[in-house]
C-alpha positions, 0 to 999 in steps of 0.5 A: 895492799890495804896497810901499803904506804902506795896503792900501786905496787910493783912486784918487787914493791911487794917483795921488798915490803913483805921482807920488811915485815919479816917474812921468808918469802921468794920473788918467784912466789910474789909472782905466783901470788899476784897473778893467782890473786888478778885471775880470782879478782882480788887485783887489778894489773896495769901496766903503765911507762915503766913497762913493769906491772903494778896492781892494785886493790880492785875495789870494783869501781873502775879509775883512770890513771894520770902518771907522773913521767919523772917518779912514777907517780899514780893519781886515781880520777874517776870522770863521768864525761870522759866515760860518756864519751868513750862509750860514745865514740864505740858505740860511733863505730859499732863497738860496745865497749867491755872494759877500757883502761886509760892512763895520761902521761904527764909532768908535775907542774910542781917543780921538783917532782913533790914525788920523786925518790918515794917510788910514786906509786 
């Protein structure tokens, strides 16, 4: 993850790259290693439009995400108003909030998509 052209990576992503590089490894065990590495904490698993998980790096800041609905797109944004007022409106209605993940939706102004055929992520 830390030399991958793309922080968000599917596991296929992954497959496809460590193929790439020569290794003789299978899907099955993609997967295997992905979850065993976001239950000890090494990644963070989103699941975002495309229905499919991608992870990334926790790097143990948190992010939002904003997503491309053309290619897929991530962009990583951190607001501290946005994060005021999320806690704000749990603590309104009686919640303290744990952890929250938010992801926009959205098109690329830029026309064509500046991402689209790259895989976005």
């Amino acid at each position: 993850f830390q030399h991958a052209e793309r922080r968000h990576m599917t596991a296929e992503d992954v497959f496809k790259a460590l193929l790439a590089d020569g290794s003789d490894i299978g899907l099955a065990t993609v997967y295997r290693v992905l979850m065993q590495f976001e239950q000890a904490g090494l990644l963070v698993r989103s699941n975002f439009e495309s229905g499919k998980a991608v992870y990334e790096l926790n790097e143990g800041q948190h992010h939002d995400h904003l997503v491309c609905l053309d290619c897929g797109h991530v962009e990583e944004f951190h607001d501290p108003q946005i994060e005021s007022r999320q806690r704000a409106i749990a603590t309104e209605r009686g919640f303290t909030l744990q952890e929250h993940s938010l992801a926009l939706y959205a098109r690329c102004t830029k026309n064509p998509c500046r991402f689209r055929g790259s895989g976005g992520r």
